[in-house]
C-alpha positions in Angstrom: -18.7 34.3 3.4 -17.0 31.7 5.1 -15.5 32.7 9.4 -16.1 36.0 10.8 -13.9 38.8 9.0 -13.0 42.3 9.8 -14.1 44.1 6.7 -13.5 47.3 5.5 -15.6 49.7 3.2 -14.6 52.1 0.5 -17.0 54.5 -0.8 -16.7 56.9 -2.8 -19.4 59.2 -2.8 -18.6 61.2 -6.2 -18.2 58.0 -8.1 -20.2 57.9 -12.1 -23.3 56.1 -10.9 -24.1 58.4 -7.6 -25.8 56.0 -4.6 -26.9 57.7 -1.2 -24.2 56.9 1.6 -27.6 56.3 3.5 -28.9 53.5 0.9 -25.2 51.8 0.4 -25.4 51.8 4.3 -28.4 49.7 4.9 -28.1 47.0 2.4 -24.1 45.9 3.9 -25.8 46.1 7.3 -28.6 43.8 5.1 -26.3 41.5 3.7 -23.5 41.6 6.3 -24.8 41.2 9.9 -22.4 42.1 12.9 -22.8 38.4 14.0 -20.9 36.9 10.8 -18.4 39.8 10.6 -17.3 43.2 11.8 -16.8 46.1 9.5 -16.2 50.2 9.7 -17.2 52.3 6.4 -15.0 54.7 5.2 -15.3 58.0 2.2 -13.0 58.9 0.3 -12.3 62.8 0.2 -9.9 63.1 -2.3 -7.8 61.6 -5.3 -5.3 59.0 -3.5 -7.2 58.7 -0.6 -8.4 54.8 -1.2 -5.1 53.9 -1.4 -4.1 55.4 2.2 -7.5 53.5 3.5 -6.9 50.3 2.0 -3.1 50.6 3.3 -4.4 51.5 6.7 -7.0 48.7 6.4 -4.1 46.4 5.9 -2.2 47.4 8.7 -4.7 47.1 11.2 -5.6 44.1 10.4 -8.7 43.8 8.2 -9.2 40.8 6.3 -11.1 42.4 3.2 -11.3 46.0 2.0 -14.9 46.5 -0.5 -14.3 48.9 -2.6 -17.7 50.6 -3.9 -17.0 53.1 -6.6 -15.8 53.5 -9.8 -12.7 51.7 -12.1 -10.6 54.9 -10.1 -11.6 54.1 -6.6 -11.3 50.0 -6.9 -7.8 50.8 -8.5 -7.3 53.1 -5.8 -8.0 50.7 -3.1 -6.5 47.7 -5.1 -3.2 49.5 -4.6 -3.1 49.3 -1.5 -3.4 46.0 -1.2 -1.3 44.5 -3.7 1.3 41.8 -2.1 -1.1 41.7 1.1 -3.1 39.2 2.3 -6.4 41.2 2.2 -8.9 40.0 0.1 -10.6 43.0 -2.5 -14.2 43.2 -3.2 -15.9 45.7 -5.0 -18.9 47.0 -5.2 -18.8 48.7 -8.9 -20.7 51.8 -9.3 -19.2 53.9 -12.0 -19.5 54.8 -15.5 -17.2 51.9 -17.4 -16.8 49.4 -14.8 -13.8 47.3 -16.5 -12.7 45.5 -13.7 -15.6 44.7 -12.1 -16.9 43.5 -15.8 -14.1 41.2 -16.6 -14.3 39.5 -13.0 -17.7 38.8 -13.5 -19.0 41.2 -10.8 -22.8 42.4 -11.3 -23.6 45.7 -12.0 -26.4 46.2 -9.8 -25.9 47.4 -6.6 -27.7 44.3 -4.4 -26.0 42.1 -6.8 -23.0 43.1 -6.3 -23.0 43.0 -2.6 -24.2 39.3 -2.2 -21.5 38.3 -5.0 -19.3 40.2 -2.5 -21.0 37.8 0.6 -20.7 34.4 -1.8 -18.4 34.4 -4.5 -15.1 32.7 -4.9 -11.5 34.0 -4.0 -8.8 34.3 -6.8 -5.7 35.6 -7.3 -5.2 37.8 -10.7 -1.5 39.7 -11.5 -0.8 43.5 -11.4 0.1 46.0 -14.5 2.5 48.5 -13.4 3.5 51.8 -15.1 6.9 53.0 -13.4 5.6 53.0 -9.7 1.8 52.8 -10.6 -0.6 49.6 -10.6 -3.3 48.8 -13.0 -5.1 45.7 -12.9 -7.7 45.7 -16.0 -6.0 48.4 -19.1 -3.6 50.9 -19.8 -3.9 53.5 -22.6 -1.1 55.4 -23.7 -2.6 57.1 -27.4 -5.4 58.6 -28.8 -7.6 56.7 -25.9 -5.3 58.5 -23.2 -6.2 61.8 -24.8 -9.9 60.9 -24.9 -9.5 60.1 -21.0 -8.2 63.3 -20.2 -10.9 65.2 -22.0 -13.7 63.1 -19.8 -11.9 63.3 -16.6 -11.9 67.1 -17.0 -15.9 67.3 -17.7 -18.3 66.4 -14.6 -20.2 64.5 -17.8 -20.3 60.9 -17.2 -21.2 57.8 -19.0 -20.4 56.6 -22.8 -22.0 59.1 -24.8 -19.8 62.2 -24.0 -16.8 59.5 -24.4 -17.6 58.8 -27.7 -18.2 63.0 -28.7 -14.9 63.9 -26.8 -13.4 60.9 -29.5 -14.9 62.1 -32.2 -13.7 66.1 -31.5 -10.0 64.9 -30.3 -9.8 62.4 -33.7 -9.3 65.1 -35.4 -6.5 66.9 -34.3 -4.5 64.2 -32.6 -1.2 63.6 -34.1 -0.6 59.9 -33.5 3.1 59.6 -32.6 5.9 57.2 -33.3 6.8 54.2 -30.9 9.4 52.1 -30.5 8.4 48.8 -28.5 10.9 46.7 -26.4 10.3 43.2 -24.9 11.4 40.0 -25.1 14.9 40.8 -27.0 12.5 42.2 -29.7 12.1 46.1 -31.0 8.8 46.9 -33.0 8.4 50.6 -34.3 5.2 51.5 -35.2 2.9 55.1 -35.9 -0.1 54.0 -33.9 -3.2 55.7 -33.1 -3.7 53.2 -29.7 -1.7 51.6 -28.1 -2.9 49.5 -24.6 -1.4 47.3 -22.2 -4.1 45.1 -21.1 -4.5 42.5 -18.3 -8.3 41.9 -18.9 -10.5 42.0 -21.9 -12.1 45.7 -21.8 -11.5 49.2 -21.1 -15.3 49.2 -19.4 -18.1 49.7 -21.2 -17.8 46.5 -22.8 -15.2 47.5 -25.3 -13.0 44.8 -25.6 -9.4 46.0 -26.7 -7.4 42.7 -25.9 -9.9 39.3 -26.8 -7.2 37.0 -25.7 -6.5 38.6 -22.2 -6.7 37.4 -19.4 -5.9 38.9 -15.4 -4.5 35.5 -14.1 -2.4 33.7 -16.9 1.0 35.7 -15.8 1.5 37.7 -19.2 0.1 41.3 -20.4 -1.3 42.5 -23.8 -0.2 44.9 -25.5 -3.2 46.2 -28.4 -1.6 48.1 -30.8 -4.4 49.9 -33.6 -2.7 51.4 -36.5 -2.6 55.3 -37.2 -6.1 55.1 -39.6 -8.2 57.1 -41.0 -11.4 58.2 -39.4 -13.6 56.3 -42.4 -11.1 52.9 -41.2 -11.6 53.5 -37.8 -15.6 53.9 -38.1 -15.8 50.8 -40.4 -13.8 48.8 -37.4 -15.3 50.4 -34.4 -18.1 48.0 -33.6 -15.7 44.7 -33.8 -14.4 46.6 -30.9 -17.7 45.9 -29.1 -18.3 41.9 -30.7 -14.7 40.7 -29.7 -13.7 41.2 -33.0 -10.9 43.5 -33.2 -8.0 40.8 -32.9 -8.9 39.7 -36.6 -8.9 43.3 -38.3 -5.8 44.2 -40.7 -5.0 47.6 -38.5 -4.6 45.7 -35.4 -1.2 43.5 -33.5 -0.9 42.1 -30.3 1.8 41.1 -28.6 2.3 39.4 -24.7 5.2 39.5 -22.9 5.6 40.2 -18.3 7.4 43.3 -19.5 7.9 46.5 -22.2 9.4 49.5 -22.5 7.8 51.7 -24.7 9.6 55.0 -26.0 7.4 57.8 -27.7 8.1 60.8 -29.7 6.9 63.3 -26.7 5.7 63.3 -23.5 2.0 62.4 -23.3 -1.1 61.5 -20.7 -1.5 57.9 -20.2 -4.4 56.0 -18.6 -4.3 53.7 -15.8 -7.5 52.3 -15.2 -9.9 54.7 -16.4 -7.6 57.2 -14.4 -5.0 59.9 -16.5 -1.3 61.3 -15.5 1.4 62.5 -17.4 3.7 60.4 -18.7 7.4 60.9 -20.1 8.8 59.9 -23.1 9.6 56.3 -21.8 7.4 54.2 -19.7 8.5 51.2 -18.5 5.6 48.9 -18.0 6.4 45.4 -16.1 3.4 42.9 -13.8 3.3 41.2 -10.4 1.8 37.9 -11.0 -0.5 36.9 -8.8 0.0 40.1 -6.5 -4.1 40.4 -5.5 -6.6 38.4 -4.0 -9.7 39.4 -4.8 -13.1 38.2 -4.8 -15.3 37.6 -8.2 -18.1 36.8 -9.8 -19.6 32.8 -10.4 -19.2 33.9 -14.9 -15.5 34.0 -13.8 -13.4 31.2 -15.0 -9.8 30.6 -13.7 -7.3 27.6 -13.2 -5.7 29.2 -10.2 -7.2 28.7 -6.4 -6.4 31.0 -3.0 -3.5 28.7 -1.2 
């Protein structure tokens, strides 16, 4: 872990995965002993809440902010520290993970900590949706619907995902888009479409194959308005890595779209939903976080 660092804890004690505050507790004071650095441990009590911490955290100094939680509460605390230089770790604990997944973080929970006391420092760039960040996928169709329906069940975990798809699929009237970037227009009737800047949602469902969170440019995953028989047959190349070479899917990358839709709609950032207008404007920070992650993690670019 390198010279003694003030470090900051995150928890959130309703994340997907429930851990005792009690059992989180005594494996940092395991793994982080007060004579290599000093730390405080923080909850978070409501929606928003890591962002104020990590903000506060930054402000008073800390040199790291862990956040230990779900794909909400690490983009929670991410936010507040994007264009800082604190240093993210995270301690992933949730139901999908993506994040934590595509930065080569462990899933279990002593893992995770000692990748947090070992593993290497990077920068990775920022999504942003008007004045929100994201920093592994946006959804804004049929997979931002599907979001909302989980967020509003105390259900967690892949299966009630899939049933919530299979109940919303349908009735879901896939709307028309028109798609701005690079001096281009594309106008498409989509039943997905994602802004990605890693692989996977979580869950190991890779929407964008190609992306990746440090190369300056975001995905956008467009899938076709199909049929349910289509998108049944093409579900599982969503799982291999496979999707990029099906007929119903595009992908463009650009540092910034606009994206117009018919109506006003939910939209995902994150694992997390809020309503969205007709027009989004969706644009990235490169570079804008340091975090820390995982030895499977393979980057060109190094902490100056």
């Amino acid at each position: 872990m390198g010279s003694r660092r003030k470090i900051r804890f995150v928890y959130n004690p309703r994340s997907g995965l429930i851990h005792p505050a009690g059992l989180v507790k005594r494996l940092i004071k395991h793994y982080f002993p007060i004579n290599l650095c000093s730390y405080d441990f923080r909850e978070t009590e409501e929606r928003g809440h890591g962002i104020a911490l990590a903000r506060e955290a930054v402000e008073d100094g800390f040199d790291m902010v862990i956040a230990i939680g779900g794909d909400g509460t690490i983009n929670e605390v991410a936010s507040g520290l994007v264009n800082s230089d604190a240093i993210l770790g995270m301690i992933p604990i949730g139901s999908g993970n993506g994040l934590a997944r595509s930065l080569g973080i462990p899933l279990l929970l002593r893992r995770a900590i000692q990748t947090v006391t070992y593993g290497k420092i990077r920068y990775i760039d920022v999504g942003k949706i008007e004045e929100r960040y994201f920093f592994a996928t946006a959804g804004l169709g049929f997979d931002a619907v599907v979001g909302k329906r989980f967020e509003e069940t105390k259900l967690r975990g892949p299966a009630p995902y899939y049933f919530f798809g299979v109940q919303e699929f349908f009735r879901y009237h896939a709307p028309k888009y028109e798609i701005k970037f690079e001096g281009r227009k594309i106008y498409k009737q989509a039943l997905i479409v994602a802004v990605a800047n890693t692989k996977q949602y979580g869950n190991n469902a890779i929407i964008a194959p190609g992306a990746e969170p440090d190369d300056g440019l975001l995905d956008l995953a467009i899938i076709e308005d199909v049929n349910l028989a289509t998108t049944l047959f093409y579900l599982p190349s969503l799982f291999t890595g496979n999707i990029e070479k099906t007929p119903v899917y595009e992908i463009y990358r650009s540092t910034k779209f606009d994206i117009y839709r018919e109506f006003p709609a939910p939209y995902t950032l994150d694992g997390e939903v809020y309503h969205g207008d007709r027009h989004l404007s969706i644009s990235m920070i490169p570079k804008g976080l340091k975090v820390i992650v995982g030895n499977s993690f393979r980057t060109t670019n190094a902490p100056d």
